[in-house]
N, CA and C of each residue as an Amber inpcrd file, in Angstrom:
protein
   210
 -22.5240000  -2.7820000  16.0460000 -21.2970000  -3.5520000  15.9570000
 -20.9770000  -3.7940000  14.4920000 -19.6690000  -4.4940000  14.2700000
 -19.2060000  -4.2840000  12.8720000 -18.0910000  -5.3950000  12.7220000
 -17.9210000  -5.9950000  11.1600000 -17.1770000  -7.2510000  11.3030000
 -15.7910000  -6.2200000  11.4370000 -14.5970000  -6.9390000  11.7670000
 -13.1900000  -6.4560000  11.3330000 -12.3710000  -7.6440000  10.7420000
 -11.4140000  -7.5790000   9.9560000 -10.5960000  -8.3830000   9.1510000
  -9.4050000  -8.0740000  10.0500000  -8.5510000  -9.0740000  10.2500000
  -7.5820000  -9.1860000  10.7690000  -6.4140000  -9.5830000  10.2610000
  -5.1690000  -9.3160000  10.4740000  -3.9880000  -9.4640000  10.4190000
  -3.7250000 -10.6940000   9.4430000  -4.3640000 -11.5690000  10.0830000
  -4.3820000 -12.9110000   9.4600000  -4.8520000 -13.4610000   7.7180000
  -5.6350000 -12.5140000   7.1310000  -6.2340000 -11.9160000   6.0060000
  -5.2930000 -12.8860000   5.3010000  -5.9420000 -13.4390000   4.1900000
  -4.5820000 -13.5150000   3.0810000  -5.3120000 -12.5470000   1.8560000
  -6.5710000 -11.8350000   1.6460000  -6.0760000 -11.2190000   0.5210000
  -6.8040000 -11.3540000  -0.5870000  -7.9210000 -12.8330000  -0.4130000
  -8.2850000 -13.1640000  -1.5030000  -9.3470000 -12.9170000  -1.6830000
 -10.3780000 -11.8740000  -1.4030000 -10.9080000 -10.5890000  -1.8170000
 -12.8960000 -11.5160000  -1.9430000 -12.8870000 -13.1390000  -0.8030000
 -14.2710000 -13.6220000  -1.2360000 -14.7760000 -12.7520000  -0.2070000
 -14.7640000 -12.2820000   0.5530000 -15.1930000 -11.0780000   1.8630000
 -15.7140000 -10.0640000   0.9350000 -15.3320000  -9.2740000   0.0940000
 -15.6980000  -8.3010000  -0.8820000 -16.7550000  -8.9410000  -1.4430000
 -16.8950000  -9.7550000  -2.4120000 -17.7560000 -10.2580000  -3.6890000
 -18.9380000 -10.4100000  -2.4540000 -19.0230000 -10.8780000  -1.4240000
 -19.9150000 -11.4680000  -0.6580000 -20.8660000  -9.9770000   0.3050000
 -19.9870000  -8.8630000   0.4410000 -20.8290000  -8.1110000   1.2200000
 -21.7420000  -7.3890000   0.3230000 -23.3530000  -7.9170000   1.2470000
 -24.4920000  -7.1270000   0.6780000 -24.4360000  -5.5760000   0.5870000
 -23.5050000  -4.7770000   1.3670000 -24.0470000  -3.4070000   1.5050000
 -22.8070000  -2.4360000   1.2820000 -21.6030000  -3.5830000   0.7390000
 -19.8080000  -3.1920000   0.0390000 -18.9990000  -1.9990000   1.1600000
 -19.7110000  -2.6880000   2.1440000 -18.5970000  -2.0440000   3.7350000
 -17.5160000  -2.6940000   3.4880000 -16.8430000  -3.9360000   3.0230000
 -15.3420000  -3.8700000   2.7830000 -14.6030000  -3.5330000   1.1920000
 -13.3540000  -2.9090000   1.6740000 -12.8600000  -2.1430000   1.1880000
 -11.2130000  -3.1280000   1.0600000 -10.4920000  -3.6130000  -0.3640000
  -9.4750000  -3.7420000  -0.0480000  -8.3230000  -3.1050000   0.3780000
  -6.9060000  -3.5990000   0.3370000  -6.2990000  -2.6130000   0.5810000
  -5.5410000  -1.1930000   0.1720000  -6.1940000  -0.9660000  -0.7970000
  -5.9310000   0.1130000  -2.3680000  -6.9690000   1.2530000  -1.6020000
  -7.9850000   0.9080000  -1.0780000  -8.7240000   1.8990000  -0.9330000
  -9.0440000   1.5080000   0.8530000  -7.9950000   1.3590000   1.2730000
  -7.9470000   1.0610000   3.2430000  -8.1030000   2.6730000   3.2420000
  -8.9450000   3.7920000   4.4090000  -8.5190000   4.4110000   5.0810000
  -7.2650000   5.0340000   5.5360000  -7.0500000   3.5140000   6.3570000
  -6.1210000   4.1060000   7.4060000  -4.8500000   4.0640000   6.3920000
  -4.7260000   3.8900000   5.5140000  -3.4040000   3.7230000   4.8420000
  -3.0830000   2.4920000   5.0630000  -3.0590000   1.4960000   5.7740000
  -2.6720000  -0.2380000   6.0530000  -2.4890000  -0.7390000   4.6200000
  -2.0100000  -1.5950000   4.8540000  -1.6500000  -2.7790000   3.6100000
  -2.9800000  -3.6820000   3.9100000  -4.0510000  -3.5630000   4.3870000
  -4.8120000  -4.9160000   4.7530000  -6.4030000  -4.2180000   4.2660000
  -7.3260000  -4.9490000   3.9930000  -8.5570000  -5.0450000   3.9700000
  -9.4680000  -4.4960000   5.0400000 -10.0400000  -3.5790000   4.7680000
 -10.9180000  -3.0280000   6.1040000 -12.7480000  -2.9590000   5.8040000
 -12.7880000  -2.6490000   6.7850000 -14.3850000  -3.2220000   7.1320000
 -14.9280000  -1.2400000   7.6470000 -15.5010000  -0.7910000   6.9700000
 -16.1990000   0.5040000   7.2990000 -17.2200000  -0.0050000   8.1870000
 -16.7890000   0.6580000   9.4470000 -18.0910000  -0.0420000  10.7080000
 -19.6360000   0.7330000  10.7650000 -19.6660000   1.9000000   9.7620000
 -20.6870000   2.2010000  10.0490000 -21.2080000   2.1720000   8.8450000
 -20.4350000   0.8250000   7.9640000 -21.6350000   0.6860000   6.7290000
 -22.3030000  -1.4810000   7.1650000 -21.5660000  -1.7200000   7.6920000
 -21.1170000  -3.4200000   8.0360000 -22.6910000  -2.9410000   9.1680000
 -23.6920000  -3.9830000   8.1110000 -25.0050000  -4.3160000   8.9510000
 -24.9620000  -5.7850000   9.8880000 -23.5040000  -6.2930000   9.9980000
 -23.5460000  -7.9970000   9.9580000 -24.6580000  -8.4030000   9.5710000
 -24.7780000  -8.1720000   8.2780000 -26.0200000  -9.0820000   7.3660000
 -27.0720000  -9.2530000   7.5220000 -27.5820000  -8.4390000   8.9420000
 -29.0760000  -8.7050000   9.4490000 -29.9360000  -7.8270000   8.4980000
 -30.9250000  -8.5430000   8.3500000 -31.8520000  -8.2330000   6.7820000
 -31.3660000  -8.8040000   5.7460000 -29.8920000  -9.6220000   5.3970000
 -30.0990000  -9.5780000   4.2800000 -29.4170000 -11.3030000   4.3270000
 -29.0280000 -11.7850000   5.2600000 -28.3380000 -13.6060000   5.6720000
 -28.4840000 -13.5390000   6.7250000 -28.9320000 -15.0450000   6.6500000
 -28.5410000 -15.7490000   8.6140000 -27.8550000 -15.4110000   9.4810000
 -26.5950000 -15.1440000   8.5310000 -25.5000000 -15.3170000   9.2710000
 -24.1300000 -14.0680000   8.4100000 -23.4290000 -13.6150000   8.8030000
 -22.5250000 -12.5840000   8.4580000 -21.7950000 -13.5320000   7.1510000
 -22.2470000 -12.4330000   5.7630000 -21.8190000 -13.3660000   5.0510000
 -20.0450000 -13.4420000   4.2650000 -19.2610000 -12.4560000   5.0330000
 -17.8190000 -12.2910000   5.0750000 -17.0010000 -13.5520000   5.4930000
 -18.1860000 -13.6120000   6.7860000 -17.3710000 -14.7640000   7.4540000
 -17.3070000 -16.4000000   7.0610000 -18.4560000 -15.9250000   6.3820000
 -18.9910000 -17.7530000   5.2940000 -18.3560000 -17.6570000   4.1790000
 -17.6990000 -16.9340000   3.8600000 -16.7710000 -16.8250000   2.1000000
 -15.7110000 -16.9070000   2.6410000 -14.7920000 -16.3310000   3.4270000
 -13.9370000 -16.3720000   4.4810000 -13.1480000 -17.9650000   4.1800000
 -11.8270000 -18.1520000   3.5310000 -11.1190000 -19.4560000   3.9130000
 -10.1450000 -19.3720000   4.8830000 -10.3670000 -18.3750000   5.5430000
  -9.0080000 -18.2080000   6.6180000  -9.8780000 -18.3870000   7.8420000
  -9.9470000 -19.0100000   9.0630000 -10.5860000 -19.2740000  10.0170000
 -10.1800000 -18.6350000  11.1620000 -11.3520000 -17.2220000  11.1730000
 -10.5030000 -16.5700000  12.8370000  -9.8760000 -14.9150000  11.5340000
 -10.2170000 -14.9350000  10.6340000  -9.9640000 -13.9210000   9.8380000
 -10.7240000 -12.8580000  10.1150000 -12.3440000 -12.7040000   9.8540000
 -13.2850000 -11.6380000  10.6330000 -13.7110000 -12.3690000  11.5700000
 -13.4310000 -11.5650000  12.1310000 -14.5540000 -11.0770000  14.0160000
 -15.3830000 -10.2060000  14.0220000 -16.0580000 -10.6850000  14.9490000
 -17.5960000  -9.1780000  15.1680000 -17.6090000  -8.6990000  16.5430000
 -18.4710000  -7.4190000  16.0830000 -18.1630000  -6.5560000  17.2420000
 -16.9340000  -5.7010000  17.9240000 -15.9500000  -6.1330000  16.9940000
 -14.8140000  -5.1210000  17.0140000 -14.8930000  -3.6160000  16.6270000
């Protein structure tokens, strides 16, 4: 499973500084072409080995911004 950033995003890039293993990607270098922040699912360990807890979602000021298992 793998975090995803959502719609809701504003942008302010603490999701980046925070991932141990730099599975997110803003939107300059999205894939899909989107205007938004994406999450490479087959680099996104949700933090196991390296935090408690997914650490996107603890830098995260938007609430309901990443989800897991998407």
């Amino acid at each position: 499973m793998a975090a995803k950033i959502t719609d809701i995003c504003i942008a302010c890039g603490a999701c980046i500084d925070e991932c141990p293993v730099e599975a997110i990607v803003d939107d300059s270098e999205n894939p899909t072409g989107a205007d938004t922040y994406y999450v490479y699912a087959d680099k996104c360990v949700e933090c196991v080995g390296h935090h408690d807890s997914p650490a996107c979602m603890e830098a995260c000021p938007t609430e309901g911004c990443i989800v897991l298992g998407a």
